[in-house]
C-alpha positions as CSV (number, residue, x, y, z in Angstrom):
1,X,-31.8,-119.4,-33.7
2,X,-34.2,-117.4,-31.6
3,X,-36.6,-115.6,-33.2
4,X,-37.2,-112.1,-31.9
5,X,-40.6,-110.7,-31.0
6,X,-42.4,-109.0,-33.7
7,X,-43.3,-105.8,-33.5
8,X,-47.1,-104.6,-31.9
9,X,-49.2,-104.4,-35.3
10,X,-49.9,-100.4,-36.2
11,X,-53.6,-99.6,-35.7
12,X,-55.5,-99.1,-38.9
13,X,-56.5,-94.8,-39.6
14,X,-58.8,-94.9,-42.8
15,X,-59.6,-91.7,-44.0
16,X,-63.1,-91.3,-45.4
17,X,-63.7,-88.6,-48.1
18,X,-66.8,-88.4,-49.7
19,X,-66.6,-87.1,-53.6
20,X,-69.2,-86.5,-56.1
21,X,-67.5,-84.9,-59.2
22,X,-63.8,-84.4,-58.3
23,X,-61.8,-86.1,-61.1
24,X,-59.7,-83.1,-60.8
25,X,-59.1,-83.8,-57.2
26,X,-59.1,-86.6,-56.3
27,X,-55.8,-88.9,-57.6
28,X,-54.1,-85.7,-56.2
29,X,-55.6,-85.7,-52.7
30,X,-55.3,-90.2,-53.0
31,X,-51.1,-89.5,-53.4
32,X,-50.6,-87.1,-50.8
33,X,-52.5,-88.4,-48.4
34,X,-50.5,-91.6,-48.8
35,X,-47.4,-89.6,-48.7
36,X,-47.9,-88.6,-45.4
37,X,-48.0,-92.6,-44.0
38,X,-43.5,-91.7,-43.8
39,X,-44.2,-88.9,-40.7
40,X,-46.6,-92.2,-38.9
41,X,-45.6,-94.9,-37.1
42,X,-48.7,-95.8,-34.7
43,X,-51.3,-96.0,-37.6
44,X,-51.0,-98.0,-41.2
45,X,-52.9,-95.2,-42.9
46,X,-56.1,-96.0,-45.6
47,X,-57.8,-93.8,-48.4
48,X,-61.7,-94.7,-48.6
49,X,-63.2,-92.7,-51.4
50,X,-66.6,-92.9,-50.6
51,X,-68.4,-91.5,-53.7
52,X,-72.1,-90.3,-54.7
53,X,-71.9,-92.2,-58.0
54,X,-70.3,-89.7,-60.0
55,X,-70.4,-89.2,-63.6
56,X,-67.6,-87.3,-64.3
57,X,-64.8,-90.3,-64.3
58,X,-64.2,-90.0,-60.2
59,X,-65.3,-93.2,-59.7
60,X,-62.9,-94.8,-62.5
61,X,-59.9,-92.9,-61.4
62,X,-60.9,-94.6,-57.9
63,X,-60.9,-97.8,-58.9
64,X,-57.9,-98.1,-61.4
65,X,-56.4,-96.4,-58.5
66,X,-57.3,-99.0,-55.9
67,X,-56.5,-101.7,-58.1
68,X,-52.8,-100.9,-57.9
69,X,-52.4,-99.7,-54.2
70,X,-54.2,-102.1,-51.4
71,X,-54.5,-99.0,-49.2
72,X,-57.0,-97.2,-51.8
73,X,-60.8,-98.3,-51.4
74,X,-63.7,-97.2,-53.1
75,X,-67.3,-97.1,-52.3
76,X,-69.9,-96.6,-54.5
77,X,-72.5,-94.6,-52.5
78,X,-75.7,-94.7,-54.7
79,X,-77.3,-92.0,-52.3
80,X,-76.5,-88.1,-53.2
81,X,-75.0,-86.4,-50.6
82,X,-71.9,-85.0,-48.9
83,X,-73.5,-86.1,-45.5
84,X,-75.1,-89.2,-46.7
85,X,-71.5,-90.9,-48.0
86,X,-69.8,-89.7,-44.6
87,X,-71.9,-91.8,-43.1
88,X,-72.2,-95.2,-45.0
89,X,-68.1,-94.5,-45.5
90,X,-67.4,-94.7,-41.8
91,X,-69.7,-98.1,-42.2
92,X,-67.6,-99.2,-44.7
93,X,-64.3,-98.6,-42.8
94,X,-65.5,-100.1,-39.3
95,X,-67.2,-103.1,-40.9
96,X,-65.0,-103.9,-44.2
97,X,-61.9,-102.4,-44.0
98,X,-61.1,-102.9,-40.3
99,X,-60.9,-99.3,-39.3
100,X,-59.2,-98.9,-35.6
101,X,-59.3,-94.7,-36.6
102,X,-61.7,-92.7,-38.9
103,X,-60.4,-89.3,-40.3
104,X,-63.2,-87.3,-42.5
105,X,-61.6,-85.0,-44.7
106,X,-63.1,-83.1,-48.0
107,X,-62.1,-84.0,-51.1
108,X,-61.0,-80.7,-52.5
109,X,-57.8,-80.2,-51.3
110,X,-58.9,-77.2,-48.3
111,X,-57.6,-79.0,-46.1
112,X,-53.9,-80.1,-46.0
113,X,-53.0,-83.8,-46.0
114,X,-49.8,-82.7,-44.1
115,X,-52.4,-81.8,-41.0
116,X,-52.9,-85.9,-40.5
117,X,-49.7,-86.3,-38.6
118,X,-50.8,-84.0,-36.2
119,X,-54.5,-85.6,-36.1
120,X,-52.7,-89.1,-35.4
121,X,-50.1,-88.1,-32.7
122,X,-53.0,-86.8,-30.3
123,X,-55.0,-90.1,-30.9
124,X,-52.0,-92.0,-30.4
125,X,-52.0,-89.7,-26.6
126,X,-55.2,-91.1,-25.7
127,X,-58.0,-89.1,-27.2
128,X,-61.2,-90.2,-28.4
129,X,-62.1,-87.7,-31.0
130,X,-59.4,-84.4,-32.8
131,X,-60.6,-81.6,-34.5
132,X,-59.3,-79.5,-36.6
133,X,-59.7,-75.4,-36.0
134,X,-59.0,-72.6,-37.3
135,X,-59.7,-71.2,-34.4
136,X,-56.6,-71.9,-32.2
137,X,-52.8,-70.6,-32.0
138,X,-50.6,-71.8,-34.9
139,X,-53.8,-72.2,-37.3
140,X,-53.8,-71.0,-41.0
141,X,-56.8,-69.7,-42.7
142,X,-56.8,-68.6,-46.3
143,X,-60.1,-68.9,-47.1
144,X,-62.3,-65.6,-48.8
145,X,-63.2,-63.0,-46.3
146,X,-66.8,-63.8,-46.7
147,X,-65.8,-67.8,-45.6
148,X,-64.2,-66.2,-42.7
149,X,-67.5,-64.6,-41.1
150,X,-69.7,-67.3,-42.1
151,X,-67.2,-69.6,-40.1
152,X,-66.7,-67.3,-37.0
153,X,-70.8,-66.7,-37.1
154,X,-71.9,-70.4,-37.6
155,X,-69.6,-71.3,-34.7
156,X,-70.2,-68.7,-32.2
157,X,-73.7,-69.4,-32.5
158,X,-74.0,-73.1,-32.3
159,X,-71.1,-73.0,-29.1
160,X,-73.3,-70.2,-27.6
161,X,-76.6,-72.2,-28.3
162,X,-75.4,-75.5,-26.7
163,X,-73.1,-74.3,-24.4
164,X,-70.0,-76.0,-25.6
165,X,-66.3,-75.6,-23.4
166,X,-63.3,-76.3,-24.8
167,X,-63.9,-77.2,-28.6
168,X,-63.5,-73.9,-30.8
169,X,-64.1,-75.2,-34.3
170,X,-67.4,-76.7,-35.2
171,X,-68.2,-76.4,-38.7
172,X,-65.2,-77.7,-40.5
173,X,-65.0,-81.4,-41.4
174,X,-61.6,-82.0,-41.1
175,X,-61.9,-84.7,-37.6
176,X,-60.4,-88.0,-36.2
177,X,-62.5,-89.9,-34.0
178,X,-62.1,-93.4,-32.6
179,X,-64.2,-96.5,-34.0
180,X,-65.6,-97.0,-30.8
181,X,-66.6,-93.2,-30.2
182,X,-68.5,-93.0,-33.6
183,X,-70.4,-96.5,-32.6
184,X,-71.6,-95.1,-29.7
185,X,-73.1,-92.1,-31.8
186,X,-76.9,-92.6,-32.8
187,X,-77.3,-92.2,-36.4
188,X,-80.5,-91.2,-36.4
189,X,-79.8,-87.8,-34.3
190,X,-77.6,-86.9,-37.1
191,X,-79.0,-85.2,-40.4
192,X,-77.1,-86.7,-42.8
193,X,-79.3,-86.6,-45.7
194,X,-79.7,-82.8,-45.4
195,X,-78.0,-81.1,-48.2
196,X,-76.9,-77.6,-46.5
197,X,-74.0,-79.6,-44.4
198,X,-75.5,-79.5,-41.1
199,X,-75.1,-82.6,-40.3
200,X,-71.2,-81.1,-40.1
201,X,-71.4,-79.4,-36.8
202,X,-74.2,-81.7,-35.2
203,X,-72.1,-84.4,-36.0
204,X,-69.2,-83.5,-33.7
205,X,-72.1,-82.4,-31.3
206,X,-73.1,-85.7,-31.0
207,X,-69.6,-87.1,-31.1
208,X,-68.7,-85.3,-27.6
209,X,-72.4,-85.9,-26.0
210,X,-70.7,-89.6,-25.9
211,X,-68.2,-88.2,-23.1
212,X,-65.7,-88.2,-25.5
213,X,-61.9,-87.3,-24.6
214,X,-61.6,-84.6,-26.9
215,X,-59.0,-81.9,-28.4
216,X,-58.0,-79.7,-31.1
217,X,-55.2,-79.1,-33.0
218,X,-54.3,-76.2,-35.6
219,X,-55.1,-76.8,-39.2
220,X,-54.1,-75.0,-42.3
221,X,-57.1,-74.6,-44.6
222,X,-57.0,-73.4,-48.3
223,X,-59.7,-72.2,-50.9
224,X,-60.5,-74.4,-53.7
225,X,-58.7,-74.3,-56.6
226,X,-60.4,-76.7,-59.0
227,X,-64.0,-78.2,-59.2
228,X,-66.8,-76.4,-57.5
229,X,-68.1,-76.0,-54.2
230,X,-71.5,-77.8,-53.5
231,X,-72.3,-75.2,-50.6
232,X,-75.5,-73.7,-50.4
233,X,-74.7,-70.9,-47.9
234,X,-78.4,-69.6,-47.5
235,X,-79.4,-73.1,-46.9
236,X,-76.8,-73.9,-44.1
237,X,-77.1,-70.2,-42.3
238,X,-80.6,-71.1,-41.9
239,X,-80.0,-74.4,-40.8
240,X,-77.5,-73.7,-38.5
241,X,-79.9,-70.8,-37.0
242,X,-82.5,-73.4,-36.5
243,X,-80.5,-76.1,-34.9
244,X,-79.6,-73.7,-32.5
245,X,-82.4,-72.6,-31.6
246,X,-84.3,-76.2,-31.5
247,X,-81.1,-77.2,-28.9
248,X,-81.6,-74.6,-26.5
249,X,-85.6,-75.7,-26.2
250,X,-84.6,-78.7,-25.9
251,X,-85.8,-80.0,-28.9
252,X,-83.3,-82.2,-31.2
253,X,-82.9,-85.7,-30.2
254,X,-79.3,-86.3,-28.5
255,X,-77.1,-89.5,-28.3
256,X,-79.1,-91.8,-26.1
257,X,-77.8,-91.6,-22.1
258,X,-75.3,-89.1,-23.5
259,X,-73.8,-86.3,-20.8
260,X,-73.8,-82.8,-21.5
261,X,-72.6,-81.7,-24.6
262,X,-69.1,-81.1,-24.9
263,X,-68.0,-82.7,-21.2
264,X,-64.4,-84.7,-21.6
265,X,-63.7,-82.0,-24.2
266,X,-60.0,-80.5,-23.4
267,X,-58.7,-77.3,-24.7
């Protein structure tokens, strides 16, 4: 009997989510997630729950969790910080888990697992790094009214500031990005430890100063309904006003032998 060929192994998507008190979140978010590996084909899809040592039971619900499902992971990030377990997540996924794609996504269900799909299919075309917008034809945004101007205000000035072409949606973490696109980011031009969530939009600044291939697709975004947000809004306003302004002098440190910012992007 001749044995037939087997099949081209699916590239590994892991997505990170960073988690610091969301026991009432998180095995939700974990299932559905999960649930959306029957719409993907390319990509054997991953959960890393990379969490700020919470105290609240997150981190147990993680573990029992990934003790019964081999796509689960956890990582105990001893650091406090949204930005800060981003980070060593993506480290964790490259180096441990064997990550081909990373996806960041928040933990508190605002953005819809059902997006992935979507995030996947345009990764699987050929580009490098996805965003999510709200921004763009098709997109749903049900956030507060007040959300809504902060997120058209933060983004009009950082795109104005920097110049950026063809990528509408910079402050929202919802992303895929390639392995080898995030290697060739320098960590240390990205805040991460700052706790206002700038290191949000400089992050996919620095992603497309790589050259990146980049697109966007529309995302469907909802307001919390349990837990609590660990926003700061004056914090971030002010940050984001002063990244700006430190970009257009010329200021901020950029990806080492990176192009303009935002060249490759595609609308």
């Amino acid at each position: 009997m001749i044995s037939s060929p087997s099949a081209t192994p699916r590239r590994r998507a892991v997505v990170v989510t960073p988690t610091f008190d969301e026991r009432d979140n998180i095995a939700d978010l974990i299932e559905a997630v999960l649930a959306e590996q029957a719409a993907v084909d390319a990509f054997e899809i991953h959960v890393l729950v990379a969490d700020s040592h919470s105290a609240d039971g997150t981190l147990e619900i993680v573990a029992a969790l990934a003790g019964q499902n081999p796509r689960v992971h956890l990582l105990d990030v001893q650091e406090r910080g949204i930005g800060i377990g981003l980070f060593r997540g993506f480290q964790h996924a490259i180096e441990a888990l064997g990550a081909d794609v990373l996806i960041e996504m928040d933990a508190d269900f605002q953005h819809n697992p059902e997006d992935i799909p979507l995030f996947l299919a345009k990764i699987d075309q050929g580009y490098d790094v996805v965003v999510g917008s709200r921004f763009v034809d098709g997109s749903v945004n049900r956030m507060p009214f007040y959300r809504k101007v902060l997120s058209v205000g933060a983004n009009q000035v950082v795109r104005g500031a920097l110049g950026l072409h063809g990528i509408t949606e910079i402050t929202t973490s919802y992303r895929a990005f390639t392995k080898e696109t995030f290697l060739k980011v320098d960590p240390a031009t990205v805040p991460w430890q700052e706790k206002s969530f700038i290191f949000v939009p400089v992050f996919l600044v620095r992603l497309l100063e790589t050259g990146a291939r980049a697109t966007e697709i529309p995302m469907t975004m909802h307001p919390r309904t349990q837990g609590y947000s660990k926003m700061v809004y004056w914090r971030y306003i002010r940050d984001i006003l002063l990244f700006s302004a430190r970009s257009r002098l010329g200021l901020e440190p950029r990806t080492a032998g990176a192009p303009g910012a935002g060249q490759g992007a595609a609308g």
